[in-house]
C-alpha positions as a Markdown table, in Angstrom:
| # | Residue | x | y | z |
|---|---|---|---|---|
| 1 | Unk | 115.7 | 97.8 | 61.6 |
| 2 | Unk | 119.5 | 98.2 | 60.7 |
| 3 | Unk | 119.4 | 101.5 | 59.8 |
| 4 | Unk | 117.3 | 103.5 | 61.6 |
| 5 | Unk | 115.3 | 106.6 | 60.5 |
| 6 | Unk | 117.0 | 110.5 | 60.8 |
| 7 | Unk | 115.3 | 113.1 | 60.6 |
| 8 | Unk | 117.6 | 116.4 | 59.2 |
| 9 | Unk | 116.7 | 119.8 | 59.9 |
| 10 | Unk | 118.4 | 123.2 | 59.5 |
| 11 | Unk | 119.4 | 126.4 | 61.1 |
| 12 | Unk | 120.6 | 129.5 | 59.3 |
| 13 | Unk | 120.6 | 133.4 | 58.4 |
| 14 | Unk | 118.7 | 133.7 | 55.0 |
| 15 | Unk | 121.2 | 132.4 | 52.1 |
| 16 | Unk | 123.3 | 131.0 | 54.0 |
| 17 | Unk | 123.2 | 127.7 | 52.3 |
| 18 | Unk | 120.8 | 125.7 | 53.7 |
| 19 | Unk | 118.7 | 124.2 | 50.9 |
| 20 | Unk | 121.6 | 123.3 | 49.1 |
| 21 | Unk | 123.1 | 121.8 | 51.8 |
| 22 | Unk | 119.4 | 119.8 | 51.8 |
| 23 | Unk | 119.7 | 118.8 | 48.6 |
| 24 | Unk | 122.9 | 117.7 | 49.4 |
| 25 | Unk | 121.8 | 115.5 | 52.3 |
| 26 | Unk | 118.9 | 114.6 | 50.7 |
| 27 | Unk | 120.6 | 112.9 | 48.0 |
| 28 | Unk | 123.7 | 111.1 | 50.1 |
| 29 | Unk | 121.2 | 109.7 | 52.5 |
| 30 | Unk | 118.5 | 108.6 | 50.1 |
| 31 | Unk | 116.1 | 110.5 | 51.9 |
| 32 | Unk | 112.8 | 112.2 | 50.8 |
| 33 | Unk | 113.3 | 115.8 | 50.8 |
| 34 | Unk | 110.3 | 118.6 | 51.7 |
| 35 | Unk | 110.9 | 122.0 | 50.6 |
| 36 | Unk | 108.9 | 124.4 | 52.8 |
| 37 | Unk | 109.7 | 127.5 | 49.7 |
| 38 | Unk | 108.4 | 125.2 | 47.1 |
| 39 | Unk | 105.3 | 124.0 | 49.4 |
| 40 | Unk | 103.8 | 127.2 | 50.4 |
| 41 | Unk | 104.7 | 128.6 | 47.1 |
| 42 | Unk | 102.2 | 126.2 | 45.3 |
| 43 | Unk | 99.6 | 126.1 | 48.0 |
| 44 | Unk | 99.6 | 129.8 | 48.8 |
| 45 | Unk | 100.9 | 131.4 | 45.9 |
| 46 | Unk | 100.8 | 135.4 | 46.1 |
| 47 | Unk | 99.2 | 135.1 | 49.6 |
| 48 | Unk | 102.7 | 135.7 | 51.5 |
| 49 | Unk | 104.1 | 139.1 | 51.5 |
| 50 | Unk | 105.2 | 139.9 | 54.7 |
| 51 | Unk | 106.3 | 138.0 | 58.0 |
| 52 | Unk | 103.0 | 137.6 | 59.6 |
| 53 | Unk | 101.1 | 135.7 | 56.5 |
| 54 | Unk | 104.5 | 133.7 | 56.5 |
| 55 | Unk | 103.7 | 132.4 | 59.7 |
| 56 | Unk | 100.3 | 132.3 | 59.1 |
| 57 | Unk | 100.8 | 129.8 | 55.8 |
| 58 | Unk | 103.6 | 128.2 | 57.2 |
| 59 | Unk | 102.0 | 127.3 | 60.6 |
| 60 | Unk | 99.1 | 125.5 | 58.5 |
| 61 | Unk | 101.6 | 123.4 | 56.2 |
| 62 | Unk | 103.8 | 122.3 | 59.4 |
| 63 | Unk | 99.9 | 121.0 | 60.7 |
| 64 | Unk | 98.9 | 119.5 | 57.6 |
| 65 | Unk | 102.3 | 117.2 | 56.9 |
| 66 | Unk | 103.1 | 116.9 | 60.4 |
| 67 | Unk | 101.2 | 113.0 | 61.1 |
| 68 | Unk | 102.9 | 112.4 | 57.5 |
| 69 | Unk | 106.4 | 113.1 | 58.4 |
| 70 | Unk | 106.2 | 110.7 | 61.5 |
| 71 | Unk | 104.6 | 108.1 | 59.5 |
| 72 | Unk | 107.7 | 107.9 | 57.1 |
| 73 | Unk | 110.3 | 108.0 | 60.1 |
| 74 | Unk | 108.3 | 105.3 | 61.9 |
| 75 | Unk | 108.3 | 103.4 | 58.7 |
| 76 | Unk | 112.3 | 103.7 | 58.5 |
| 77 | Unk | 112.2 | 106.6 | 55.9 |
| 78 | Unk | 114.8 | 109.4 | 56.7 |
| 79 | Unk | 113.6 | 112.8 | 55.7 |
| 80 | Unk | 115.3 | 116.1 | 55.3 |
| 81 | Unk | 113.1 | 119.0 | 55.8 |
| 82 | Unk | 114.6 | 122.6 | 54.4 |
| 83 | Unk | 112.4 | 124.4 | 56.7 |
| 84 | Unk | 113.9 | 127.1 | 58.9 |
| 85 | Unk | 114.9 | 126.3 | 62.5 |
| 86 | Unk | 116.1 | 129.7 | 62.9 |
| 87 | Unk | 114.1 | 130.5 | 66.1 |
| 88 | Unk | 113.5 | 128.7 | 69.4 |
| 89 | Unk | 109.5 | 129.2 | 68.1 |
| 90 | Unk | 110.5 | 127.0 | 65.0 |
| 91 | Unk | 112.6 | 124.5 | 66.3 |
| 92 | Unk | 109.7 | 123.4 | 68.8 |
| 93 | Unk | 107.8 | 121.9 | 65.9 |
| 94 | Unk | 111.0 | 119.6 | 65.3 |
| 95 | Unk | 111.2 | 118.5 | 68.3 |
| 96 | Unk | 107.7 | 117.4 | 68.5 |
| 97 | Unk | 108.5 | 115.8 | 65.8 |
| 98 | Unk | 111.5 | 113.8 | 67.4 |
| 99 | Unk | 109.3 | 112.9 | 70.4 |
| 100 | Unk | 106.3 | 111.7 | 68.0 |
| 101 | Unk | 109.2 | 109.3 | 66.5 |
| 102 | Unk | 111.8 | 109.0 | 68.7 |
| 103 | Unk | 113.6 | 109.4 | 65.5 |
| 104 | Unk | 117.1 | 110.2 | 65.6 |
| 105 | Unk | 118.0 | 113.7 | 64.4 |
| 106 | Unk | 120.4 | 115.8 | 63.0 |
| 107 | Unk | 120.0 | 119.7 | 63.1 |
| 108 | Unk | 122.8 | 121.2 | 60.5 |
| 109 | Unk | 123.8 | 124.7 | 61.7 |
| 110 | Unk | 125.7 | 126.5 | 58.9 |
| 111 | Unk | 126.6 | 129.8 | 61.1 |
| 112 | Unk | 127.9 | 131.9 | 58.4 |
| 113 | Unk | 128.1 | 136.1 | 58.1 |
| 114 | Unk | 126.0 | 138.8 | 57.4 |
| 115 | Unk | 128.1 | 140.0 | 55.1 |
| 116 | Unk | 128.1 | 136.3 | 52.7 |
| 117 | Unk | 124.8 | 135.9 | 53.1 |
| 118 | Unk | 124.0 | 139.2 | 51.8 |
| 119 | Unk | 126.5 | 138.0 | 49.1 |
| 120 | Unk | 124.7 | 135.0 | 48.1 |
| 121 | Unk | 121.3 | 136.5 | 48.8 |
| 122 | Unk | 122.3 | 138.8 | 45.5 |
| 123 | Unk | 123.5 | 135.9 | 43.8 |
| 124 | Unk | 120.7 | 134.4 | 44.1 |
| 125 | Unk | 118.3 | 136.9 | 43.3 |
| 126 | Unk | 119.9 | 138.1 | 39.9 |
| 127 | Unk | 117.3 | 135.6 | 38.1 |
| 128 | Unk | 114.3 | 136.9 | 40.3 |
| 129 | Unk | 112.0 | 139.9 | 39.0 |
| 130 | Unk | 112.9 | 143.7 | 40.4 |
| 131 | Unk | 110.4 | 143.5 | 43.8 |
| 132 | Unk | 110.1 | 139.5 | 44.1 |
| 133 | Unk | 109.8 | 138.6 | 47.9 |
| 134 | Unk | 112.7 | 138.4 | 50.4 |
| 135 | Unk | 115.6 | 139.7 | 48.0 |
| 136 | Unk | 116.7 | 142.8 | 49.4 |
| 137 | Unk | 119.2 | 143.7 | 52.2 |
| 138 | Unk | 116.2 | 145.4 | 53.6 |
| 139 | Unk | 114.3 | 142.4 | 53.9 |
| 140 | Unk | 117.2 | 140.4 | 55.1 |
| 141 | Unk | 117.7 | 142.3 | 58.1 |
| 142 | Unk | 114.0 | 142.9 | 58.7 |
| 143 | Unk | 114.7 | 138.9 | 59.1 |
| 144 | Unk | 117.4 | 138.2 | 60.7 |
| 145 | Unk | 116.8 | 140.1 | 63.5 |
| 146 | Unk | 114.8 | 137.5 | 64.6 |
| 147 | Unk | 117.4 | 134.8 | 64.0 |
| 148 | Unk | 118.2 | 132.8 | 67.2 |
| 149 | Unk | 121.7 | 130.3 | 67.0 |
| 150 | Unk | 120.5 | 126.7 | 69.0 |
| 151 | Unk | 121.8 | 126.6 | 72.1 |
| 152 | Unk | 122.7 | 123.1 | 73.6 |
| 153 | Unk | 120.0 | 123.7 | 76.4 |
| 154 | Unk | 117.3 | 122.8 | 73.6 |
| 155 | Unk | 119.0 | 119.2 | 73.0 |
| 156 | Unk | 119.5 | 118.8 | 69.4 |
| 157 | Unk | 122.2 | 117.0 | 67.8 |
| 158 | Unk | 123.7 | 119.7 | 66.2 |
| 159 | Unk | 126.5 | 119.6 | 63.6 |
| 160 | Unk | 127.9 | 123.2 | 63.0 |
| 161 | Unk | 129.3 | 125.3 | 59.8 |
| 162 | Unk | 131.3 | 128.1 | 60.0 |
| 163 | Unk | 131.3 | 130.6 | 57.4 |
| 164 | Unk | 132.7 | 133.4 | 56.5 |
């Protein structure tokens, strides 16, 4: 094939702009685009309130479209996945992917502050009811503390944001 399958992938504090950068990818590369928000929200909906049943749900979606994803980057198909790659943990399930495919890859790391993120996190929660899950500064930094920048031991292609 000319053009050859990529698989994009993200890393980033919480609001930091990673779905719409996505989106963005998703549309420039003609792409299919998964949203793991949108995905667990209609499967699972109400059954994720704290961190654990996040991993929970989120460990069974990453098993159910796993074989589906490779098929599409065997078949040529890029694919943008807006699922966090915010931990070691997280990125391994990429990277099995990658090997499954031997699909190129691009992991887009938009490193960006506390401080904006916490910025756009408000922004983006105006619209949201009072109590609706991960809003708060509380539950950002009940988050983030688990955030883990890729390091170039882990060998991804990665292509980095700064900001601030």
């Amino acid at each position: 094939m000319n053009n050859p399958a990529t698989l994009y992938f993200f890393c980033g504090k919480m609001a930091a702009g990673k779905s719409t950068l996505a989106k963005q990818l998703a549309n420039d590369h003609n792409a299919i685009l998964l949203v793991e928000d949108d995905l667990l929200s209609q499967l699972y909906p109400e059954e994720i309130s704290d961190i654990p049943s996040y991993i929970k749900y989120s460990g069974r979606l990453k098993t159910a479209i796993s074989d589906h994803i490779c098929t599409l980057l065997l078949k040529g198909i890029s694919v943008v996945l807006d699922f966090p790659a915010n931990t070691q943990n997280q990125r391994q399930w990429f990277r099995q992917l990658i090997e499954r495919t031997n699909a190129t890859h691009e992991l887009h790391f938009i490193d960006a502050t506390n401080d904006l993120c916490k910025q756009q996190l408000k922004k983006r929660s105006q619209d949201k009811p009072d109590g609706a899950a991960f809003t708060s500064d509380i539950e950002f930094e009940a988050i983030t503390k688990y955030f883990q920048p890729p390091k170039d031991t882990e060998r991804f292609n990665i292509i980095r944001y700064e900001r601030s």
